[in-house]
ROGURO-703737 format. One line per 3 residues: number of its first residue (from 1); their letters; for each residue x, y, z of N, C-alpha, C. Coordinates in steps of 0.2 Angstrom, whole numbers. Example, Ala and Ser with C-alpha at 12.3 -4.5 7.8 and 13.67 -1.06 7.14 Angstrom:
// ROGURO-703737
1> as> 66,-28,39,62,-22,39,66,-16,39  64,-11,35,68,-5,36,64,0,39
END
This chain:
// ROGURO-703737
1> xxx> -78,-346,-70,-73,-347,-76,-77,-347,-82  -83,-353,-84,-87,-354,-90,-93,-354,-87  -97,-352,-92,-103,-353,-90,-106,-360,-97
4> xxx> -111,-360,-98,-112,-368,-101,-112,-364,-109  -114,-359,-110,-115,-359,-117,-109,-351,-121  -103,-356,-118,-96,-353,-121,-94,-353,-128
7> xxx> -100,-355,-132,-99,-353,-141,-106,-351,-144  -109,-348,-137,-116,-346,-141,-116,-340,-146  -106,-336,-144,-108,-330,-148,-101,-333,-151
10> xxx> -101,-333,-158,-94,-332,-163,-97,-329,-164  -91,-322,-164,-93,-316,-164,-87,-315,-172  -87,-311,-173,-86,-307,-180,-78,-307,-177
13> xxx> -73,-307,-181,-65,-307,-179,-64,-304,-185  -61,-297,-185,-58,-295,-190,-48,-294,-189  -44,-296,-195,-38,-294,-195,-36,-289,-203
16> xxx> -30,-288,-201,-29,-283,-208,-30,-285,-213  -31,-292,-215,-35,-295,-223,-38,-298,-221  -42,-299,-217,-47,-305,-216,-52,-304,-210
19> xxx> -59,-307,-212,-64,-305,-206,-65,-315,-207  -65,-315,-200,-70,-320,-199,-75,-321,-195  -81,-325,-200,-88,-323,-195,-92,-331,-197
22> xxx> -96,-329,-197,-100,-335,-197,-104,-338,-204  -103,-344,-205,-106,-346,-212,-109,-345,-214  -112,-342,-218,-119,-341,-223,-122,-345,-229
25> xxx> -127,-346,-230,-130,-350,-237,-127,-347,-241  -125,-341,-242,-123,-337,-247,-116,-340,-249  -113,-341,-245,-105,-344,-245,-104,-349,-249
28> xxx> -109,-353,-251,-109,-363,-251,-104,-363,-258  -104,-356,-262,-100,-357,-271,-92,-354,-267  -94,-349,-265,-84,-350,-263,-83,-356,-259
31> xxx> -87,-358,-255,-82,-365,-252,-81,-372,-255  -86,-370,-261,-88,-379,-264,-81,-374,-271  -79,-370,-271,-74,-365,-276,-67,-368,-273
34> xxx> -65,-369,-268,-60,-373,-264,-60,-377,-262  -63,-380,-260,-66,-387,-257,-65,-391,-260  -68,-392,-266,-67,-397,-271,-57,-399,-275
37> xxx> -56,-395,-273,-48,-395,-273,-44,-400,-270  -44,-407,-274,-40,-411,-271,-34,-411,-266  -30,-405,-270,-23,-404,-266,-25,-400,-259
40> xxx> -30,-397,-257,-34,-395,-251,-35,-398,-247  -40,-405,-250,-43,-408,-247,-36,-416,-244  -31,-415,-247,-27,-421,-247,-26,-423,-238
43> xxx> -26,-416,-234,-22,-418,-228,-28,-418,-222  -35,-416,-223,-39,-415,-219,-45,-421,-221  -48,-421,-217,-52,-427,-214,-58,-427,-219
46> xxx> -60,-420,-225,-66,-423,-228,-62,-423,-236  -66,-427,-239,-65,-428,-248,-67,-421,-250  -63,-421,-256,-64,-415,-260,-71,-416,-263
49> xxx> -75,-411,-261,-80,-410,-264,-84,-411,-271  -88,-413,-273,-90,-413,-277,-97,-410,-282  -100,-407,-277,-106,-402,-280,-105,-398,-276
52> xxx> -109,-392,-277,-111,-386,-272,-116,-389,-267  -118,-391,-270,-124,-396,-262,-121,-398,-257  -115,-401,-257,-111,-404,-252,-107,-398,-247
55> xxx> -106,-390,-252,-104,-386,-247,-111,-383,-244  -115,-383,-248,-123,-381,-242,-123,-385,-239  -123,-394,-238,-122,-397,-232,-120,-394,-225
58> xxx> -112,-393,-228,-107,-392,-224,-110,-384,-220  -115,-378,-223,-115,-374,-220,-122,-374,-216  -126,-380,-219,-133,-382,-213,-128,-384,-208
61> xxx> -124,-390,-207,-121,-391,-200,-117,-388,-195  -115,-382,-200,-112,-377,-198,-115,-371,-193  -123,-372,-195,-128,-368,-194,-131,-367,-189
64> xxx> -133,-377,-188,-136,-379,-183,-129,-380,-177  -124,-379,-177,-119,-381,-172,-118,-374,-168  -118,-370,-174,-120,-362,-170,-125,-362,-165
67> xxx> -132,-361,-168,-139,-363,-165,-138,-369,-157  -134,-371,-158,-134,-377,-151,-129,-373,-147  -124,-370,-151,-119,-366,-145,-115,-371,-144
70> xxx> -113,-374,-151,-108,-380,-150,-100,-377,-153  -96,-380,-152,-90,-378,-156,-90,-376,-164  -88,-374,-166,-89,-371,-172,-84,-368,-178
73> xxx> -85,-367,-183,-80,-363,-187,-80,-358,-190  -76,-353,-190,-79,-347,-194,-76,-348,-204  -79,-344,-206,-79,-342,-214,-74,-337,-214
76> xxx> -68,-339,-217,-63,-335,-217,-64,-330,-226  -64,-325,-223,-66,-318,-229,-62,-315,-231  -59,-316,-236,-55,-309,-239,-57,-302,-239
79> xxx> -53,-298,-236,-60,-291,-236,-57,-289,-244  -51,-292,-245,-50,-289,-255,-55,-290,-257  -58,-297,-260,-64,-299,-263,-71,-299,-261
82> xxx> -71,-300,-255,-75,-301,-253,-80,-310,-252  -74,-315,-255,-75,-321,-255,-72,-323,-249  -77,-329,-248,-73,-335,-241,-69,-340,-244
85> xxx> -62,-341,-240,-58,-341,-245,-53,-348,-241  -58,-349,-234,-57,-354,-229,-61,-353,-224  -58,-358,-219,-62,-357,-211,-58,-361,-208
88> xxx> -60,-358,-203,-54,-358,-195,-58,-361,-189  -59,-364,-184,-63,-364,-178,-59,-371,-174  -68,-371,-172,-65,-376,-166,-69,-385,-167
91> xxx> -62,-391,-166,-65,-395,-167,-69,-399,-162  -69,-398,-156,-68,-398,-150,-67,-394,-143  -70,-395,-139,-70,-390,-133,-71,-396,-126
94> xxx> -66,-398,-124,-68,-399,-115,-66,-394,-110  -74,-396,-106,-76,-391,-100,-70,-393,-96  -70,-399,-94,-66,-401,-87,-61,-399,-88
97> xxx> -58,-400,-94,-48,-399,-96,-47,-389,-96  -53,-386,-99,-54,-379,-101,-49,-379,-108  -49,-384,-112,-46,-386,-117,-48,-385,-123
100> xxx> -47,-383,-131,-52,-384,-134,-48,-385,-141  -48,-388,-148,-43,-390,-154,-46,-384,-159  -41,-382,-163,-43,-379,-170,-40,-382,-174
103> xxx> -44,-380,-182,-43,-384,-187,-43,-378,-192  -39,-381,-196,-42,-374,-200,-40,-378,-210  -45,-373,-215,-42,-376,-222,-42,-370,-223
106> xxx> -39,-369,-233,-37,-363,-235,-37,-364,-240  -39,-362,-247,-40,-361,-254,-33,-363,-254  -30,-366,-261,-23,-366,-263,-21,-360,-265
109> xxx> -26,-354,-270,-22,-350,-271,-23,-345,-267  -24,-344,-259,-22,-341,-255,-15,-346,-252  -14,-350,-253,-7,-353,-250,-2,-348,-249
112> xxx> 5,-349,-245,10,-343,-243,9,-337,-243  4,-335,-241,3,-327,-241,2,-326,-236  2,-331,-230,4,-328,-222,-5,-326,-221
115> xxx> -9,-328,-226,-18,-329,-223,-16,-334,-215  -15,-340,-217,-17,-343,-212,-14,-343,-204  -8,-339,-205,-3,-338,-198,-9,-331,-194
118> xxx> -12,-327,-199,-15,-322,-197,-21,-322,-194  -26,-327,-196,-31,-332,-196,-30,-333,-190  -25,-339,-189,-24,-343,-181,-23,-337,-177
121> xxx> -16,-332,-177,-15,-328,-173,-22,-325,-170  -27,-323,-173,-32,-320,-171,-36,-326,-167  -37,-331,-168,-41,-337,-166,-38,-337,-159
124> xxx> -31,-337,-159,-29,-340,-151,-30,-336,-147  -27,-328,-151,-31,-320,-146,-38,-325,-145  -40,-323,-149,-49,-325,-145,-49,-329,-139
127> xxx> -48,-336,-139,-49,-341,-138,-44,-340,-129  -40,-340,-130,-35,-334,-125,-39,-330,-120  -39,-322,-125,-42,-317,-122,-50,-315,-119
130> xxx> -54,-318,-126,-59,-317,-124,-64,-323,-120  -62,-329,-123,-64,-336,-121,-61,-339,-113  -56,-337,-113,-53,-338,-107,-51,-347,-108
133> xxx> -49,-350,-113,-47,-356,-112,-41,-358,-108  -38,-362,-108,-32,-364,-103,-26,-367,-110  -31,-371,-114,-25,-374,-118,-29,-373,-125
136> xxx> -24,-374,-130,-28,-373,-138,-21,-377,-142  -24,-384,-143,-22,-389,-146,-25,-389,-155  -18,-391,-158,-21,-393,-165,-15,-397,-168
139> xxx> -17,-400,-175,-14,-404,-177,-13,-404,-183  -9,-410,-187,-7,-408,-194,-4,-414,-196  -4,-419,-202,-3,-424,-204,7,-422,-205
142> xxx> 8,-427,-203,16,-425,-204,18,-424,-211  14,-426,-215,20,-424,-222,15,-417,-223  12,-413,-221,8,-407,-221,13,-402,-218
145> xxx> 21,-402,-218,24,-398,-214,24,-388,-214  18,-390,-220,15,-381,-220,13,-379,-216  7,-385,-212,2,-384,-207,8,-382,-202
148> xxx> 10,-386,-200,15,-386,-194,20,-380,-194  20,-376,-199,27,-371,-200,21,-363,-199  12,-365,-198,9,-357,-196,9,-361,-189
151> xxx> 7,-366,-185,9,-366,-180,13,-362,-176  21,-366,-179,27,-362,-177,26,-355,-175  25,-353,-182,23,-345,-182,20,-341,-177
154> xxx> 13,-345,-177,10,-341,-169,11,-342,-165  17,-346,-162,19,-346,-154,16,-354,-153  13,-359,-157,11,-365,-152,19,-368,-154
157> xxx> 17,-375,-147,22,-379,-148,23,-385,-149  28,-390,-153,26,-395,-153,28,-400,-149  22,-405,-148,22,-409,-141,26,-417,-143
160> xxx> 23,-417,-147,25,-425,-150,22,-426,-157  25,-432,-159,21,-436,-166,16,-441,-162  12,-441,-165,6,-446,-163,5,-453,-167
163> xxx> 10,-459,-169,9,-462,-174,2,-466,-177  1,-465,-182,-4,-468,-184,-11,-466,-181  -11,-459,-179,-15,-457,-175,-22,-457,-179
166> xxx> -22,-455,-187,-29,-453,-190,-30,-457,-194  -35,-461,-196,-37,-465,-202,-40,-459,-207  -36,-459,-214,-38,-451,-219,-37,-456,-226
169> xxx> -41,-456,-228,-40,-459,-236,-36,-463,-237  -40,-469,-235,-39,-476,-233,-33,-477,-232  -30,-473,-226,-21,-474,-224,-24,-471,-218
172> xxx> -19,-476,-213,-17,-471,-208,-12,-469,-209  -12,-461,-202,-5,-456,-203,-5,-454,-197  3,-454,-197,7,-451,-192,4,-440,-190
175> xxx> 1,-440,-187,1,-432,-185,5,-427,-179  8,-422,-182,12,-418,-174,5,-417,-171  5,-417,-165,3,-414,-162,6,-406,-159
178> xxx> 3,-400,-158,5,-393,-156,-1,-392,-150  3,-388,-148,-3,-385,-142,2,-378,-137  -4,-373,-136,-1,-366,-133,-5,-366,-126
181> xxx> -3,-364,-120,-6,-362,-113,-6,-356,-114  -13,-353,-109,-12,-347,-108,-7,-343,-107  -2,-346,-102,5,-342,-103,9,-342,-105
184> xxx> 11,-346,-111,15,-347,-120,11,-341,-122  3,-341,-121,2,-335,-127,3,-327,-125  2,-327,-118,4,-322,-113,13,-319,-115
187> xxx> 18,-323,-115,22,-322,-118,25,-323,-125  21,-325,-130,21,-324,-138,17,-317,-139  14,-315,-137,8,-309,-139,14,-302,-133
190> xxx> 17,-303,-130,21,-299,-130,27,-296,-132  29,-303,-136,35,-303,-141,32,-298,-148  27,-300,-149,22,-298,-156,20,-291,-156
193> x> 19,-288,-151,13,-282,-150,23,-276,-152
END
């Protein structure tokens, strides 16, 4: 089924507007370019940025988690621009369950353009097709009902609300939980093709 080093290769994912591949130094001014955007950072687990230093952090971490073959994220790339304009991966991976969670953010003024349903759509192929995972869990703070409506979109399901589940800027919150099995995606990529 796995063998031990199942994210040694994030491989380059392209769709009709977007390539997702692996973060580069280069990148650190588009991501600290959205990042720093309160209304971005309001529903996910880190503060809005405040220097371009903090997104160089984010892609030395990024760097060294590649280099270990740990779960990881990609840089999601406008091919318009050619700017990273989000990222998508994984937060999480258990061997025993064959389970793994994605997370994903997004610039605000790529918001409603159907970026991010296009993004996961390809994540789950992956993760699915060529990963061979069994389950692909994620989540979304309940008044984020954006998050929850690209879920819908690409075929996951929601399983329950988990109350009080995150402690996010000094509150806890309520979050859905979503999650798709091999054979949800087996018949949503049918429906789709």
């Amino acid at each position: 089924m796995f063998d031990d080093c199942l994210f040694d290769d994030m491989p380059r994912l392209e769709t009709p507007r977007l390539i997702l591949r692996r973060l580069e130094m280069r990148d650190a001014p588009d991501l600290f370019d959205y990042s720093r955007d309160p209304q971005v950072a309001k529903h996910v687990l880190w503060d809005a940025q405040t220097s371009v230093s903090e997104a160089r952090a984010y892609v030395r971490y990024m760097l060294r988690r590649y280099r270990a073959g740990e779960p990881a994220s990609w840089g999601i790339e406008e091919k318009e621009t050619g700017r990273v304009v989000g990222t998508i991966g994984y937060m999480w991976y258990q061997r025993d369950n064959n389970a793994c969670e994605v997370g994903y953010s997004l610039a605000r003024r790529r918001w409603n353009r159907g970026y991010m349903t296009e993004a996961l759509a390809e994540v789950l192929r992956f993760s699915f097709e060529e990963l061979g995972v069994h389950r692909v869990e994620a989540q979304h703070e309940v008044e984020n009902a954006a998050s929850g409506a690209v879920m819908r979109k690409c075929g996951m399901r929601k399983e329950g609300t988990l109350r009080g589940r995150l402690y996010n800027k000094g509150r806890y919150v309520d979050v859905d939980l979503y999650a798709m099995l091999r054979e949800d995606y087996a018949r949503w990529a049918r429906t789709e093709k």
